[in-house]
N, C-alpha and C positions, 0 to 999 in steps of 0.2 A: 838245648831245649828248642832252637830255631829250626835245627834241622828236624824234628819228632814234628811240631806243630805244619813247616811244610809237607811232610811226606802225607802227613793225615789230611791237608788238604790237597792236595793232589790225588790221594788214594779216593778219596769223596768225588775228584770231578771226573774220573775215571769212570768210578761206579754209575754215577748220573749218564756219561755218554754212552757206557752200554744197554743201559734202561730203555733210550731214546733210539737204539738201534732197530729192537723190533718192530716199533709201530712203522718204521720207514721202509719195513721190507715188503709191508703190501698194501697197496691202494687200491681207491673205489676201480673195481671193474677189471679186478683179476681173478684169475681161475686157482680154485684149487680142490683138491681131491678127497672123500672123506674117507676113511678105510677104520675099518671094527678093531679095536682095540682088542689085548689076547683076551680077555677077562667080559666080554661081549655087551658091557655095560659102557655106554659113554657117562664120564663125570665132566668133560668140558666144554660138550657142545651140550645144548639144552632143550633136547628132545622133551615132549611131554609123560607125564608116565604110560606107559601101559590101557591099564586101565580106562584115561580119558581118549586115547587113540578109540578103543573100542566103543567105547559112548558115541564117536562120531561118524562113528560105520567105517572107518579106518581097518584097514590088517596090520600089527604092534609088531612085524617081524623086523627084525634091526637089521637084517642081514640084507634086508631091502635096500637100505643105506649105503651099503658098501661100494665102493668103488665110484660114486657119482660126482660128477663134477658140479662146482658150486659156485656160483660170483659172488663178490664181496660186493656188498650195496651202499654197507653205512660201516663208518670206525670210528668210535669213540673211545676215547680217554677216563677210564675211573681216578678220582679225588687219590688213590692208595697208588695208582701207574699202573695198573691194569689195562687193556685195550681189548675192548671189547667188538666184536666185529658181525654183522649181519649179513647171513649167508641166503641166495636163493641160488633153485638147481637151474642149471645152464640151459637146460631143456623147457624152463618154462613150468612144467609139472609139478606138483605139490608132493609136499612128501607126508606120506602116509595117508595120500587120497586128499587131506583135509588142511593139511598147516603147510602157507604159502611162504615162510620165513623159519629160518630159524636163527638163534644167539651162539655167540661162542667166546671162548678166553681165549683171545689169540696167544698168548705165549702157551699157557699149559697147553692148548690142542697141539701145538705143535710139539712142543719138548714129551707129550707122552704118543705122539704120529696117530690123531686122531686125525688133525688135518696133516696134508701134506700140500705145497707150493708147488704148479706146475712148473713146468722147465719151461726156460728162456723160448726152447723150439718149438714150442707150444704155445707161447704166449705170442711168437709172432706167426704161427699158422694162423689162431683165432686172430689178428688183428687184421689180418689178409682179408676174413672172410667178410 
């Protein structure tokens, strides 16, 4: 019975240290890149619909999106362990003319390659500049 109740707590602290892995793989004021998902809809960053793009004299073409480089500005922790992180473009530019920010679930963007982390060689070119 001693050996069942350690293995369950150690399988428990396990689980927790991998939790805590992701938020530590990106900090305020790193780059990383968005790229369109196959199905051309984003679910884990949180672009606005359609529709309110257009209200704001915006053009709603997603493909705009693709390939832009983004910094992380702010990361927060949800209450469930979620890590939630704010993107703007590296360029300074708004996306979609209008919205100077946007949200994202840092683990889903990543695990479905909504976002993608620039490489090391790139993180110290921009620290050069």
């Amino acid at each position: 019975m001693k050996t069942v109740v350690f293995s369950l707590v150690f399988m428990l602290a396990g689980f927790t240290t991998m939790a805590q892995d992701t938020s530590d793989l990106v900090e305020i004021g790193d780059v990383m890149s968005i790229n369109v998902p196959e199905n051309g809809s984003f679910a884990h960053i949180h672009f606005p619909r359609k529709n309110l793009i257009i209200k704001r004299g915006g053009i709603a073409d997603m493909k705009s999106v693709h390939g832009n480089k983004v910094v992380v500005t702010d990361i927060k922790t949800k209450g469930n362990g979620n890590t939630v992180v704010a993107l703007k473009r590296k360029n300074g530019r708004k996306f979609f003319k209008f919205l100077p920010s946007v949200k994202a679930d840092l683990e889903s963007a990543l695990a479905k390659g909504e976002l993608k982390i620039a490489d090391s060689s790139q993180k110290d070119e921009i620290a050069r500049r």
